[in-house]
C-alpha positions as CSV (number, residue, x, y, z in Angstrom):
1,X,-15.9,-6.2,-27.5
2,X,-16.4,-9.9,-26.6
3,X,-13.4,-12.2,-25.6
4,X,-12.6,-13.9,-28.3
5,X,-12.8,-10.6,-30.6
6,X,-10.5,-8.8,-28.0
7,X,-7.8,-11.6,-28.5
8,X,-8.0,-11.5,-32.2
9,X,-7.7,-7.8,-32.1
10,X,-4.4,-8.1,-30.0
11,X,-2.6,-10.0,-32.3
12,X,-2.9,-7.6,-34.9
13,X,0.5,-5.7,-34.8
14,X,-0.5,-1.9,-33.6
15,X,1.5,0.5,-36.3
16,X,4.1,2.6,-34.5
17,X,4.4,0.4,-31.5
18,X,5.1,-3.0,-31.4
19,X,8.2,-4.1,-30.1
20,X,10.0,-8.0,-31.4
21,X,7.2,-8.6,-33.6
22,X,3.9,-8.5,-32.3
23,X,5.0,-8.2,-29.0
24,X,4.9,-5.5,-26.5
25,X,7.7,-5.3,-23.7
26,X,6.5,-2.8,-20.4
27,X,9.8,-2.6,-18.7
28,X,8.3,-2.4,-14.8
29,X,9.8,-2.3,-11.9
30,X,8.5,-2.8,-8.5
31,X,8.2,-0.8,-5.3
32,X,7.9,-4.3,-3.1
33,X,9.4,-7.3,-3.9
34,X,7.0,-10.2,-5.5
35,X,8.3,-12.6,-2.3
36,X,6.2,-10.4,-0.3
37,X,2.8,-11.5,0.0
38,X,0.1,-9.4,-1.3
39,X,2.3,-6.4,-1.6
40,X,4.6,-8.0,-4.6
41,X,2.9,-10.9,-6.0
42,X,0.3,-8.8,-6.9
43,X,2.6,-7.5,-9.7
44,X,3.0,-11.1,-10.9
45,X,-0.3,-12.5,-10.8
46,X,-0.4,-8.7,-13.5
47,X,2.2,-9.8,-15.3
48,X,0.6,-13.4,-15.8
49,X,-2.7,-12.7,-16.8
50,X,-1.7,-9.6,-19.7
51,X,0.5,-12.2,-20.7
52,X,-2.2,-15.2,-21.0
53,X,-5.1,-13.1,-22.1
54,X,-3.0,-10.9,-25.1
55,X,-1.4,-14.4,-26.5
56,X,1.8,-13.4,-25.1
57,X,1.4,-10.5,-27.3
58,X,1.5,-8.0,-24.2
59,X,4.6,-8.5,-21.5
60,X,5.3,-6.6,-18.7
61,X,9.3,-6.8,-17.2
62,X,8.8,-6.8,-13.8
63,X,12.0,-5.8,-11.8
64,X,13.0,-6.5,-8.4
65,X,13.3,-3.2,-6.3
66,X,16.9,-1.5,-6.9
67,X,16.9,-3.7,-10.0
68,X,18.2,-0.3,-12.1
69,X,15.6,1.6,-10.2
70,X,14.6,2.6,-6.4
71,X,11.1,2.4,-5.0
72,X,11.4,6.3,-4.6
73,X,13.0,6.9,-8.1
74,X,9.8,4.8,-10.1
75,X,7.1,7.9,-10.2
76,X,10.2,10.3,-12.0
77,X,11.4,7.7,-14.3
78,X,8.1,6.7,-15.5
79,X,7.3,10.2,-16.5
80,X,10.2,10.8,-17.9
81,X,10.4,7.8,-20.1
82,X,13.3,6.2,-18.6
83,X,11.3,3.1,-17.7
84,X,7.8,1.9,-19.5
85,X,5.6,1.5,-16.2
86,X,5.9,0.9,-11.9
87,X,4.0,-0.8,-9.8
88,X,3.9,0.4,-6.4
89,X,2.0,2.8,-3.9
90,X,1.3,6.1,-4.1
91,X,2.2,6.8,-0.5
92,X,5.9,6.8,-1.9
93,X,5.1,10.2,-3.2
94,X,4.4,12.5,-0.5
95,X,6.9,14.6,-0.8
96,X,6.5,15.4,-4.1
97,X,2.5,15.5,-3.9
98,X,1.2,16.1,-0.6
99,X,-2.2,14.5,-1.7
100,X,-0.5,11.5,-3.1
101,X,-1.4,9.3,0.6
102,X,-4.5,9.8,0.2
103,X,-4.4,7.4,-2.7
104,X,-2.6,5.0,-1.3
105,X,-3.6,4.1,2.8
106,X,-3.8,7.4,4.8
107,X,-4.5,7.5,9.2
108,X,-7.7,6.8,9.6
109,X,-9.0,6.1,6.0
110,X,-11.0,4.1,3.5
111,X,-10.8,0.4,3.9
112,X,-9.9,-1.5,0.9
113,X,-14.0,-2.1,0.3
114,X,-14.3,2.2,1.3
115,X,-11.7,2.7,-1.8
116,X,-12.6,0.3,-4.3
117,X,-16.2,1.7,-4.1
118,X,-15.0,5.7,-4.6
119,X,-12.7,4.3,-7.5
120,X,-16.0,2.4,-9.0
121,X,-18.7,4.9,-7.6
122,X,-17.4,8.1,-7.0
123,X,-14.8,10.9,-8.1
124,X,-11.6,8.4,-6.9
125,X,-10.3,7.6,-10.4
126,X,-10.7,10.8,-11.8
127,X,-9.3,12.7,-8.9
128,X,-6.4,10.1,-9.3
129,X,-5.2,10.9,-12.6
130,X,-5.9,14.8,-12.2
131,X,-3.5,14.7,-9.3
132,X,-0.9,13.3,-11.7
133,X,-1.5,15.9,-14.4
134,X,-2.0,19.0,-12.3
135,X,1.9,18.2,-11.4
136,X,2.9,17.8,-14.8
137,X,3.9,14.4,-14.5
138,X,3.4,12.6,-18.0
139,X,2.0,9.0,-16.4
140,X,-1.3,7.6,-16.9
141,X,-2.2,5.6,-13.1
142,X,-4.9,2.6,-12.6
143,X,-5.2,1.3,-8.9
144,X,-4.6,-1.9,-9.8
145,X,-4.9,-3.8,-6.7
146,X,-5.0,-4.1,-2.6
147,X,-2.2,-5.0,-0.8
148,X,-3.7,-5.4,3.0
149,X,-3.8,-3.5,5.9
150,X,-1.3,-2.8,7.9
151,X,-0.3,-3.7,11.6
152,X,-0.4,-0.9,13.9
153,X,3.0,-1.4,15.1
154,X,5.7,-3.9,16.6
155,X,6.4,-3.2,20.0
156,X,8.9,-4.0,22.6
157,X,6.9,-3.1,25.7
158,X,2.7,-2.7,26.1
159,X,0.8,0.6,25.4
160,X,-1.2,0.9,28.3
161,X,-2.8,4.6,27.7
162,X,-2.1,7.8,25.8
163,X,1.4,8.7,28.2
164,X,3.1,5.5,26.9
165,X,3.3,7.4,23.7
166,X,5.4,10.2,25.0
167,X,8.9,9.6,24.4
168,X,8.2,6.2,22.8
169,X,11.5,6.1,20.0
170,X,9.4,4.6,16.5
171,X,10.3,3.7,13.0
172,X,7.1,4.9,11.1
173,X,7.1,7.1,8.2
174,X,4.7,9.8,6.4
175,X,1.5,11.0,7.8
176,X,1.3,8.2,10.5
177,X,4.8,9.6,12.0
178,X,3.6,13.5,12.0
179,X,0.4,11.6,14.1
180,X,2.8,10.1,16.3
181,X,4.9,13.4,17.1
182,X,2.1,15.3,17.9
183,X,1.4,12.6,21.1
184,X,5.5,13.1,22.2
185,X,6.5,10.3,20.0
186,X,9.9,10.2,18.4
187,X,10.3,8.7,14.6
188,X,13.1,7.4,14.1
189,X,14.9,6.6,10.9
190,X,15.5,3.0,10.6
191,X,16.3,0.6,7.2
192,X,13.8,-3.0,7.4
193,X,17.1,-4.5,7.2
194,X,18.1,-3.1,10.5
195,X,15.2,-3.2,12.3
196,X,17.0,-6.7,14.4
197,X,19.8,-4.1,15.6
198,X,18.2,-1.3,16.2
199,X,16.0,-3.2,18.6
200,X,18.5,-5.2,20.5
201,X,20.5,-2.0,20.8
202,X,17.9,0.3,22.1
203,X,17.8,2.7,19.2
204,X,14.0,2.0,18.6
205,X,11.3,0.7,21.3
206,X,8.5,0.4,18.2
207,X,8.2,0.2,14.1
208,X,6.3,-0.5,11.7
209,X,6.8,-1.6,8.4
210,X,4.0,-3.9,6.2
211,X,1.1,-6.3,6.7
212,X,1.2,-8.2,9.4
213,X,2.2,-10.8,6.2
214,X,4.6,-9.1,4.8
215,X,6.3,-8.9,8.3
216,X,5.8,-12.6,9.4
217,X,8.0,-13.3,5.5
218,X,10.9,-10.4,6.4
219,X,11.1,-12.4,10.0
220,X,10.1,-9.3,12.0
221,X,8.2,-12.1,15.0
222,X,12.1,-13.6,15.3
223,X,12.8,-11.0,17.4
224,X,10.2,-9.0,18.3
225,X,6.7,-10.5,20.3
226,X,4.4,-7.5,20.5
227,X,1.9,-6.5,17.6
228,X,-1.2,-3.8,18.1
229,X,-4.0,-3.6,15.8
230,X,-5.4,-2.3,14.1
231,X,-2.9,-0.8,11.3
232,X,-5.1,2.6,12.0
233,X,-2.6,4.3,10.4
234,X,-2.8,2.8,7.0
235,X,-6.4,0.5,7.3
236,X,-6.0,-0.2,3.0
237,X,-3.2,-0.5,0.9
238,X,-3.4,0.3,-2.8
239,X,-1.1,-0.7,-5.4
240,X,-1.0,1.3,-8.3
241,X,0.0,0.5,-12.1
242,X,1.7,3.9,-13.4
243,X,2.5,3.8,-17.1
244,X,4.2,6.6,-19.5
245,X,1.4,8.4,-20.7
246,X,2.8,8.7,-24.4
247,X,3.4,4.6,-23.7
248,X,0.0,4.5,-22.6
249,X,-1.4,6.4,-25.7
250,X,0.8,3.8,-28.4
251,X,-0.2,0.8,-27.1
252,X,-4.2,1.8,-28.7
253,X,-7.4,1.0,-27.2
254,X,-7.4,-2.6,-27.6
255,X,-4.8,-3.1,-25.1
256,X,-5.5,-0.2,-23.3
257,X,-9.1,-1.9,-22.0
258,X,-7.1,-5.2,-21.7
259,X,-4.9,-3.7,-19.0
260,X,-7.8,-1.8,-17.5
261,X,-10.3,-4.3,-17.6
262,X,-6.9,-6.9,-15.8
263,X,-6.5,-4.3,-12.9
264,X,-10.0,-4.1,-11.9
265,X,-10.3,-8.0,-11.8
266,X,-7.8,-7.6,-9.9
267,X,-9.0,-5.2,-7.4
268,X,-11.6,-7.4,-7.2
269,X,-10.0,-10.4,-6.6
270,X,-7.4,-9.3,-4.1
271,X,-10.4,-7.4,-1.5
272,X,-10.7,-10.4,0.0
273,X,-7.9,-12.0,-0.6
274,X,-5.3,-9.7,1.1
275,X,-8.2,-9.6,4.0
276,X,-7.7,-13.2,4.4
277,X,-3.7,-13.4,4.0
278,X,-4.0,-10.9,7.0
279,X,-5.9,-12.7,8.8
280,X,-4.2,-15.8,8.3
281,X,-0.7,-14.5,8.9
282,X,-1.9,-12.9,12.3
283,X,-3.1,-16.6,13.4
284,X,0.6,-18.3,11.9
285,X,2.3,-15.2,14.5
286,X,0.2,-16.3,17.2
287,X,-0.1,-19.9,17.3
288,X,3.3,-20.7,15.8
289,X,5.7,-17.6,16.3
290,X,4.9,-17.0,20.0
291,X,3.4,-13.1,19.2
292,X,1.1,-11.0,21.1
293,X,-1.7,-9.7,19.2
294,X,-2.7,-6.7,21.1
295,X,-5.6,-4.3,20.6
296,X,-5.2,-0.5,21.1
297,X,-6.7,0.9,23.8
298,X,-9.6,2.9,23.4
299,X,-8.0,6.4,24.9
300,X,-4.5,5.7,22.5
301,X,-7.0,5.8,19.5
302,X,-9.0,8.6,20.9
303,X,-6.1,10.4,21.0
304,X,-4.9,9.2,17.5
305,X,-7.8,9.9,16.0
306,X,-7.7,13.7,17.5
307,X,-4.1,14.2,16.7
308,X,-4.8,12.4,13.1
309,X,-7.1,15.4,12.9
310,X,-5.1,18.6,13.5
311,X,-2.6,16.9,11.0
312,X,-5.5,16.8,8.4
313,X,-6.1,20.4,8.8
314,X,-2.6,21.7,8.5
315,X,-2.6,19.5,5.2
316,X,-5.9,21.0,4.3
317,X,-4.7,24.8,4.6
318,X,-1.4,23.8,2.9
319,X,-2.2,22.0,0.0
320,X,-5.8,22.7,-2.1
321,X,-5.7,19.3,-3.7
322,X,-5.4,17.5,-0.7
323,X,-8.2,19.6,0.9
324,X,-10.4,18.1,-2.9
325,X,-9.5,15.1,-2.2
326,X,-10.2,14.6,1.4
327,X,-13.5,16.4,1.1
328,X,-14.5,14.3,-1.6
329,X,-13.8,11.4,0.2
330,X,-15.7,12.2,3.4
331,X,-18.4,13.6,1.4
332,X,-19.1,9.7,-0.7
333,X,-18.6,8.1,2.8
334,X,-21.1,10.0,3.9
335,X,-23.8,9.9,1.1
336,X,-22.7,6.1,1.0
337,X,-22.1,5.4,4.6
338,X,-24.6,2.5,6.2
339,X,-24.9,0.8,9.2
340,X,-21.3,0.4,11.0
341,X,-20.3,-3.5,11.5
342,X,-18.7,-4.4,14.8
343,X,-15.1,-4.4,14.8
344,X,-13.2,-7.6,14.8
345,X,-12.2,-9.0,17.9
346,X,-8.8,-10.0,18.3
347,X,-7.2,-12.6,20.4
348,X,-4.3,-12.4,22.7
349,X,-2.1,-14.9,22.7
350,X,-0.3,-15.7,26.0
351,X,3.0,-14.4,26.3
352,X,6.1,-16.5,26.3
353,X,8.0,-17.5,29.3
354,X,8.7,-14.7,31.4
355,X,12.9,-14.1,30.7
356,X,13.1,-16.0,27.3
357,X,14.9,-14.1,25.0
358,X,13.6,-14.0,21.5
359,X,15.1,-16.1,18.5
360,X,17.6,-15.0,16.3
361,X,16.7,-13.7,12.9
């Protein structure tokens, strides 16, 4: 269907499902706020362009997180009906679906190129949704856009080798935390909000929390100088766009390729866009902020890696779909895989003053 065909189509009222006319209203809310960059204003540059290309005729309403609904409580109440759609990760649903990080930015993974080309080339979008319906969960997901990588970690001290790891106290979450544990290191549960305190009081001696972006907004750099890369535990972040699958089936196939045809243009878009907002933000924290941009050393991601890999396996013998999934993956790599490009080096800036305390949040 041609443009201009597509726009006249959606301003013919849909029988059963319009809502104030000929509008459509997705209530949406949001895992990450749309003030950070590349994780939430994502969502709005969504919300814009349904909104332009339907004639206003398809909204969604975005809201913030804990706006009536948690980050953790979007997957449930989209399924259930309580909200229309969510726009968030699928890495929030590990508990529930031990597969679902694999979706979403897992240790040692897909970069956001690696994913978009399963999703596009391979078995990614079909093994997406079947992951959904094997659990009974009534929601219909698009990957909808990348929100970076992340840092490897904010630290108050330098990793020299694999020991520094052992007894190291660490906000990190998920799979990337069980990777940890296995080297001696202790997760730690700590809010963003508190990250400040739990620093200056001792409590933690590491964390991580987003792109090295999304940190440089929440202030992280104000108190702490120390940043390794590569994010290994998380290399690609997808965003997802979950909607209520009897939602999904009302709004009929006009809009239905509109929204699909918005999230891949999106994917698109954002590839190299979140790339560069990395990159960009890891220049800002160490020309103006004062941070050291460290890289791992090659024994601490040796021993990553291997510990990344008996964590793998446990998942594999627990969970069949995540042992699918993970096979399929490796097995597209592989038939896909071509030469490897050199990584990226990364420059160190000089530390500050030896004895100046960090700035105050």
């Amino acid at each position: 269907m041609g443009a201009l065909a597509l726009a006249v189509a959606l301003l013919v009222p849909i029988k059963g499902e319009t809502e104030e006319g000929d509008t459509v209203t997705l209530v949406t809310p949001l895992a990450y706020g749309t003030y950070l960059p590349g994780l939430g204003t994502p969502a709005l540059t969504l919300a814009r362009a349904l909104k332009k290309s339907s004639g206003r005729t398809l909204v969604l309403d975005l809201k913030q997180p804990g706006d009536g609904t948690l980050p953790y409580e979007i997957l449930d109440k989209v399924s259930d009906g309580k909200v229309d759609a969510g726009f968030d990760t699928a890495g929030l649903w590990a508990a529930k679906l031990p597969a679902a990080p694999l979706f979403g930015g897992f240790p040692f993974g897909p970069d956001a190129k690696g994913y978009l080309a399963w999703f596009d080339h391979g078995n990614g979008r079909k093994l997406y949704q079947e992951m959904y319906d094997e659990a009974g969960l009534k929601v219909h997901v698009l990957p909808c856009a990348f929100g970076g990588a992340e840092g490897g970690g904010w630290f108050a001290k330098e990793i020299h080798a694999k020991k520094d790891l052992d007894g190291l106290r660490m906000r990190i979450f998920g799979l990337g935390a069980r990777v940890m544990s296995r080297l001696g290191t202790i997760p730690v549960l700590v809010s963003g909000g508190d990250l400040e305190q739990a620093f200056d009081k001792g409590k933690i001696d590491a964390a991580e929390l987003y792109t090295p972006a999304a940190d440089r907004e929440e202030g992280i750099q104000n108190f702490v100088k120390l940043i390794y890369m590569p994010g290994w535990h998380q290399p690609a972040t997808v965003l997802e766009l979950l909607i209520n699958k009897d939602r999904w089936n009302a709004l009929g196939p006009e809009r239905q390729e509109l929204i699909e045809a918005t999230c891949r243009d999106l994917l698109q878009s954002t590839l190299g866009e979140s790339a560069g907002l990395q990159a960009a933000a890891l220049a800002d924290l160490s020309a103006k902020d004062g941070v050291r941009i460290l890289s791992w050393p090659a024994e601490v991601l040796d021993a990553l890696r291997a510990s990344w890999a008996q964590v793998a396996k446990k998942e594999v013998i627990r969970d069949y779909f995540f042992k699918a999934v993970l096979e399929d993956m490796e097995k597209f790599k592989a038939g896909t895989a071509g030469p490897t490009p050199p990584a990226p080096v990364i420059e160190t800036a000089e530390p500050a003053a030896a004895g100046k305390e960090p700035a105050a949040r």
